[in-house]
Backbone as numpy.savetxt, mean C-alpha at the origin, in Angstrom:
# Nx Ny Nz CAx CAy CAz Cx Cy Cz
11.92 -14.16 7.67 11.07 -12.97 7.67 11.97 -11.73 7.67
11.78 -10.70 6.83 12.35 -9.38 6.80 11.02 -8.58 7.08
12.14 -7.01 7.90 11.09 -6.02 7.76 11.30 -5.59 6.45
10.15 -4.73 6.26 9.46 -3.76 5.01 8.77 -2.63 5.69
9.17 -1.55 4.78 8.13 -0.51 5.16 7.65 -0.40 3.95
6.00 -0.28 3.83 5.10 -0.34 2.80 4.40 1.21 2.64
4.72 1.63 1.72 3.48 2.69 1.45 2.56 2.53 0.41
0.89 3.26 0.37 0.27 2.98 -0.83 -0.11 4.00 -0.83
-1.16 4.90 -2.05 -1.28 5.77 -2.43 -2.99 5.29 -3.20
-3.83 5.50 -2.19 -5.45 5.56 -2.39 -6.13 6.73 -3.43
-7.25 6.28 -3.92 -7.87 7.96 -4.23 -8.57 8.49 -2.96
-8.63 9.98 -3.45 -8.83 10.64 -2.26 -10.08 10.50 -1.64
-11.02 9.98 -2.47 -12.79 9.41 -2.01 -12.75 8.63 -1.15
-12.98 8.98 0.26 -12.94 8.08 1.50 -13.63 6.52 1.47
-14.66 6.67 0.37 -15.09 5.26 -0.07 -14.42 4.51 -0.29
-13.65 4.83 -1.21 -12.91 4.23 -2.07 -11.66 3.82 -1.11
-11.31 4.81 -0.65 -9.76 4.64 0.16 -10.15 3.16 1.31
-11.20 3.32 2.03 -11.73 2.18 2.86 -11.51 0.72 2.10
-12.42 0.98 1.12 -12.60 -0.17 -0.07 -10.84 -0.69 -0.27
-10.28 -0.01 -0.28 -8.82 -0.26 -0.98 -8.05 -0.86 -0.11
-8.31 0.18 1.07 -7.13 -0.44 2.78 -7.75 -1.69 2.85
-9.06 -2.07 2.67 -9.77 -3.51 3.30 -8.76 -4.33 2.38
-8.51 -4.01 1.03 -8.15 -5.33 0.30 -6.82 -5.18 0.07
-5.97 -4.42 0.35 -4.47 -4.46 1.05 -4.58 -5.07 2.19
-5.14 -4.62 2.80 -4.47 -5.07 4.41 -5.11 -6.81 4.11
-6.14 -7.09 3.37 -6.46 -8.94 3.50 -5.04 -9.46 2.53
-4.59 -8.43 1.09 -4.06 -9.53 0.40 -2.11 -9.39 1.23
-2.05 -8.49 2.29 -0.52 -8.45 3.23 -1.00 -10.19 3.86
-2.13 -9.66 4.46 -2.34 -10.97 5.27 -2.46 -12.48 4.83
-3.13 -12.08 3.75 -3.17 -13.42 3.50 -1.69 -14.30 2.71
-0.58 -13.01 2.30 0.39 -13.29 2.12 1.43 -13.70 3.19
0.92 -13.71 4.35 1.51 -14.29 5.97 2.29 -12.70 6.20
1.81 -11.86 5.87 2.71 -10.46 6.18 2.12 -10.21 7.58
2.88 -10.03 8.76 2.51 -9.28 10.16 2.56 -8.12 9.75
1.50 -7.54 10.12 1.85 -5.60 10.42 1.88 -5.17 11.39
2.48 -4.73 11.61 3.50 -3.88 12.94 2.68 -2.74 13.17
2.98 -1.95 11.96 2.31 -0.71 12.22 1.68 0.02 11.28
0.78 0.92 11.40 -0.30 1.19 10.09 -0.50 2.40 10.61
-0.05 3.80 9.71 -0.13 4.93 10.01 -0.92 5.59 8.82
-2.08 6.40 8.94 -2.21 7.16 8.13 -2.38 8.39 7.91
-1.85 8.74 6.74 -0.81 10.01 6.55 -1.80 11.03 5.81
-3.21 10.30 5.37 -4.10 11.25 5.13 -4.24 11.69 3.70
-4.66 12.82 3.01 -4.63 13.26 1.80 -3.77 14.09 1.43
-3.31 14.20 0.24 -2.29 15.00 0.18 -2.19 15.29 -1.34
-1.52 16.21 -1.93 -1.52 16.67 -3.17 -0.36 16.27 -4.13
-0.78 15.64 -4.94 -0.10 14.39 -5.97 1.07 15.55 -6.96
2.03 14.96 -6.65 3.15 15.79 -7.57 3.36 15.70 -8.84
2.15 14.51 -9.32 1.90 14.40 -11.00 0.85 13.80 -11.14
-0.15 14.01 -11.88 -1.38 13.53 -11.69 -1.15 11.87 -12.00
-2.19 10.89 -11.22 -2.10 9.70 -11.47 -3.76 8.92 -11.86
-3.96 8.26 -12.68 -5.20 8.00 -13.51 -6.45 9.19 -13.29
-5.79 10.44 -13.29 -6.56 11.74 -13.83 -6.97 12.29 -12.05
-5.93 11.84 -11.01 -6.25 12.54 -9.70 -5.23 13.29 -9.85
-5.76 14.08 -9.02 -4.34 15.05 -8.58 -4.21 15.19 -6.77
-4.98 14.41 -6.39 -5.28 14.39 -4.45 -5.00 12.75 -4.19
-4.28 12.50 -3.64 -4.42 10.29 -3.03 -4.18 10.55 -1.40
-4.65 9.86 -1.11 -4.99 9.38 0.33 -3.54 8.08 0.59
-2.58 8.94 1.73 -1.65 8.17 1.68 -1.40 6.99 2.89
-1.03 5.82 2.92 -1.05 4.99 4.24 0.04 4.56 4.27
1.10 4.59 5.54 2.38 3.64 5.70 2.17 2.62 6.67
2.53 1.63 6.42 2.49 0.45 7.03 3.97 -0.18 7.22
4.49 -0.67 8.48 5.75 -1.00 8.78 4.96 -2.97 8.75
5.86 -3.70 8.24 5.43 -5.32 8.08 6.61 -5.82 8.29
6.44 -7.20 8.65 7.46 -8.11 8.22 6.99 -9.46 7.41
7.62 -9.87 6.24 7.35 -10.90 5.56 8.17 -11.71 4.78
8.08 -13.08 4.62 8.85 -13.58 3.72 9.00 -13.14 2.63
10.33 -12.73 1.71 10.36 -11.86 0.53 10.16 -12.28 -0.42
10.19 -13.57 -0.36 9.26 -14.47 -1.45 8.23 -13.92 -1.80
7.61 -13.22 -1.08 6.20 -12.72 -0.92 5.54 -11.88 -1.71
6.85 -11.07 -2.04 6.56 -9.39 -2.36 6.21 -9.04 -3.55
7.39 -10.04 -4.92 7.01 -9.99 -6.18 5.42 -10.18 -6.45
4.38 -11.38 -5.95 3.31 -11.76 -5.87 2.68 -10.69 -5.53
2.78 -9.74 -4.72 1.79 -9.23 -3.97 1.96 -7.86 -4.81
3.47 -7.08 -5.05 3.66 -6.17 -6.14 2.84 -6.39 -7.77
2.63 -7.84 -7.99 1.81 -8.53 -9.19 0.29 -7.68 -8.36
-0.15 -8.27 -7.83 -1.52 -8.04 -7.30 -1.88 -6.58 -7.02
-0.83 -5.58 -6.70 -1.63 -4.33 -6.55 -1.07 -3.48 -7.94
-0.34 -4.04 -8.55 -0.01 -3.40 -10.17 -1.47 -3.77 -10.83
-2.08 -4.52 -10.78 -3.52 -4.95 -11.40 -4.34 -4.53 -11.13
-4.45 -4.31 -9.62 -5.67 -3.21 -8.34 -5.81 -1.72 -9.41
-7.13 -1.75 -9.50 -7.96 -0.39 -9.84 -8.20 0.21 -8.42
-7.77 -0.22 -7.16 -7.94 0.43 -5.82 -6.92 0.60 -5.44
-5.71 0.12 -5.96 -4.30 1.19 -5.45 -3.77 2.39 -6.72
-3.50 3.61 -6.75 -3.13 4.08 -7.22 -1.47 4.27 -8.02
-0.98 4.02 -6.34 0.74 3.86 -6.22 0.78 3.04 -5.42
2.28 2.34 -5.36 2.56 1.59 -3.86 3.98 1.36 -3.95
4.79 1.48 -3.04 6.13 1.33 -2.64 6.77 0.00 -1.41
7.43 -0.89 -1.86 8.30 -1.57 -0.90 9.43 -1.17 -0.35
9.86 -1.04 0.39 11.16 -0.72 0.98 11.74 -1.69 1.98
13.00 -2.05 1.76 13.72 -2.52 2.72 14.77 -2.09 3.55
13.89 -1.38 4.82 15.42 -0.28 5.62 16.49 -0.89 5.79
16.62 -2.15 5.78 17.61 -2.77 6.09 19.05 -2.65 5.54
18.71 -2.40 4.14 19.49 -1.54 3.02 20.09 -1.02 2.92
């Protein structure tokens, strides 16, 4: 297991952003990802527009997971019409 710090990048429609965290936070889990910690960072103003927003609703999440994991799960929210952006990081680095 490694840590990760995860960020994603929601639209700014609180519907939507709900809708989106529900199916991140099931497909971390169901990828055996622990989350540590889940901060959110709120709305904020997009430094280039992304599928015609210019506002995303941002969340960081600190995890740890097998890194096996990540390509799969980077597959799964590149496909998501409910993530906008999303970032892996390994502080470890």
């Amino acid at each position: 297991m490694r840590n990760y710090e995860f960020t994603v990048i929601f639209d700014a429609n609180e519907e939507k952003m709900k809708e989106g965290l529900a199916f991140v936070v099931a497909q971390l889990e169901k990828a055996g990802c622990q989350i540590s910690k889940q901060e959110d960072l709120g709305v904020k103003t997009l430094a280039y527009q992304i599928n015609k927003q210019d506002k995303g609703h941002y969340v960081y999440f600190e995890l740890s997971c097998d890194p096996s994991s990540i390509q799969p799960l980077n597959r799964i929210f590149q496909l998501s019409t409910l993530v906008l952006k999303f970032l892996f990081v390994n502080p470890e680095k």
